[in-house]
N, C-alpha and C positions, 0 to 999 in steps of 0.2 A: 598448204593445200586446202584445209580446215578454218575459218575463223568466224565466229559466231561473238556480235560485238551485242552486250547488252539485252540477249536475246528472252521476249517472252511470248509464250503461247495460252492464250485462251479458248474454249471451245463453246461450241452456244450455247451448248449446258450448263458455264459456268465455272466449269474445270476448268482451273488455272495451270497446266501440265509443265510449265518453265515460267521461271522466272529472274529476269535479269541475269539470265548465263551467257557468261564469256570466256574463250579459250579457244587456243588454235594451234592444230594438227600441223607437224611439216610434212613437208613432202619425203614419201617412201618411210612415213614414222609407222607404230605400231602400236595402237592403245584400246583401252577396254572400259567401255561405258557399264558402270553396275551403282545397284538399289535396289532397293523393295521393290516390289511389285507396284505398280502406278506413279514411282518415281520420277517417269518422264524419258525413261530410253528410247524407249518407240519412237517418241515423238522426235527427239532430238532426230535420228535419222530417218523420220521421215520428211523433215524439212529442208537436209542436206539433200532428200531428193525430189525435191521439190514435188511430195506427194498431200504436204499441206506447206501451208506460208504462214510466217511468224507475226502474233501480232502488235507484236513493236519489237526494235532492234533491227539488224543487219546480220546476214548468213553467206559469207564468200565461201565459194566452193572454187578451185585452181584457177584463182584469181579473177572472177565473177562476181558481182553482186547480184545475187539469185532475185531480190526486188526488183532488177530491170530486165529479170526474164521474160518476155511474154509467153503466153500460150502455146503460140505457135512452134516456139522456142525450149519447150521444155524436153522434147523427142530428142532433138541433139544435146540438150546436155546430159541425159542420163543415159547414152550410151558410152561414156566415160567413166560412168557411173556402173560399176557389177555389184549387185543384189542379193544375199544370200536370207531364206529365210529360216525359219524354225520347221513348217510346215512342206518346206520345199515348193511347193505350188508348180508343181510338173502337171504338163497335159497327158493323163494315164491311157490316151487314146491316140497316143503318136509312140513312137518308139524313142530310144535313148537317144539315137543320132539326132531325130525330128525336133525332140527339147532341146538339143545341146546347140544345134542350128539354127534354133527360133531366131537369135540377135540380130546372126549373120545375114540372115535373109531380110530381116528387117532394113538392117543396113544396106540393102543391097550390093550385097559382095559376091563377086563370082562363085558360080560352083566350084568350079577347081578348088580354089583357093580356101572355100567351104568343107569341103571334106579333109584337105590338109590342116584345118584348127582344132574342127571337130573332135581326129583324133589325136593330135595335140596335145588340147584340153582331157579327153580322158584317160591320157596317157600318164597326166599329172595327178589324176586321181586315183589312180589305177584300175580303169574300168575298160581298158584298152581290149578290142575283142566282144563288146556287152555290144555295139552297138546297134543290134539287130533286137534285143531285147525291148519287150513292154516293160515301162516301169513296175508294176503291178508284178512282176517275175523277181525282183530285186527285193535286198533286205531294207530295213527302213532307214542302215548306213549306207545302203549303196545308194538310195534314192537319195537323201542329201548330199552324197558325193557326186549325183548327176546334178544336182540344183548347183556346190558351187562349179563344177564344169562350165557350164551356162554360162555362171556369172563372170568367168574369165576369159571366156572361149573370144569376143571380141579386143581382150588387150587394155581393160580398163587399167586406167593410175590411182583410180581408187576402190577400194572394196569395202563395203557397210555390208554387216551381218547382224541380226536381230534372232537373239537366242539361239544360232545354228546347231548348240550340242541339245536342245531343251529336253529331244526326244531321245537320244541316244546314252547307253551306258556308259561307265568312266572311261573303259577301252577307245572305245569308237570313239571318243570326246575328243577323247588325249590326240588320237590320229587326226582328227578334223583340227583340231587349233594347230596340230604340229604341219597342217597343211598350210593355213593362214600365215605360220612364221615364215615357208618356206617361200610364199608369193611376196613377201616383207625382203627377202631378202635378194629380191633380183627387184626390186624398185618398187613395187607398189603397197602406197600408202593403205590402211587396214584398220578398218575402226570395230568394234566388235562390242554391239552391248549382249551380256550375259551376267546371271547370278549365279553361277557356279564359281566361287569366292576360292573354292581348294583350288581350281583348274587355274583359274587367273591366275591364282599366286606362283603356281608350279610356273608358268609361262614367264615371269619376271619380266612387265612390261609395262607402261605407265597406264594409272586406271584413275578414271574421274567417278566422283562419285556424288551419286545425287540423291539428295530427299527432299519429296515433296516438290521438285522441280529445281530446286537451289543448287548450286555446283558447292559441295561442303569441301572437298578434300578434291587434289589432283596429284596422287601419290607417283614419285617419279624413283623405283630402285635406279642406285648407281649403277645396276650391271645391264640396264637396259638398254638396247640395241634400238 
């Protein structure tokens, strides 16, 4: 699903954010990008979404070479792609449905069809019933449990999350990664960079680990799924 051959990132600044990282995700796997702070998580998936390009190496994304994406090209491939962030980045001036629907409409998908994912999707997070609500009304877990709503509400095969618990307490953490396992387990693949190193571990599931941009460790427990 994942493969990142030799990949490095520089920024004009001079920030060298990756370097020469290789490794590759299968399909419907489940792993977790963690480091320090400026380690290079961000980056790595923001180049899986094609939100910056690598500047040497190659990044397949479900059997893609994301270098011969063009421009015009990039719309379709990130609606395969569902986005979870730390901040959620909800429009606080539409309602639960209106965010949870943004994809849909994007993609031009019937209404009908629109309102049966919508609640779908909040079904899965359990917010089934909110959908008349301003985000601005919700707690600061209910509002990232509309962001990843969102991010599934189209049926993506893969899910990138950046820091999704960053905000939330161990509870709330625990329930939002014990969501991530659960989209793992009806087939979609799940990358997740975070520093919450207790939560990872509780989760038992392969974690790559970077400093400085370097891939140092790709620790795989036997009991991972």
């Amino acid at each position: 699903m994942i493969r990142f051959d030799n990949v490095s990132k520089r920024y004009p600044s001079g920030q060298e954010a990756l370097r020469e990282l290789s490794f590759e995700l299968a399909e419907g796997e489940m792993a977790f990008v963690t480091g320090h702070s400026g380690a290079g998580k961000s980056t790595l998936l923001r180049l899986i979404a094609l939100l910056d390009r690598p500047t040497r190496g190659q990044v397949h994304v479900n059997g893609h070479n994301l270098a011969q994406t063009r421009r015009r090209g990039i719309p379709q491939l990130r609606r395969r792609i569902g986005m979870v962030f730390q901040d959620h980045r909800l429009l606080m001036d539409r309602t639960v449905y209106d965010n949870v629907a943004l994809p849909l409409i994007i993609g031009g998908i019937a209404r009908e069809e629109i309102g049966k994912r919508v609640r779908a999707s909040l079904d899965k997070v359990g917010l089934l019933g909110r959908e008349a609500d301003a985000p601005v009304a919700l707690s600061t877990g209910e509002q990232q449990r509309v962001g990843i709503a969102r991010a599934i509400v189209a049926k993506p095969p893969l899910l990138i999350a950046d820091e999704p618990t960053g905000n939330l307490d161990p509870q709330l953490s625990a329930e939002v990664m014990s969501l991530f396992g659960e989209f793992q387990q009806v087939g979609t693949t799940v990358l997740i960079a975070s520093h919450d190193l207790a939560l990872i571990k509780r989760m038992n599931r392969r974690v790559l680990v970077l400093d400085h941009g370097h891939l140092i460790d790709d620790f795989r427990p036997q009991a991972a799924s």
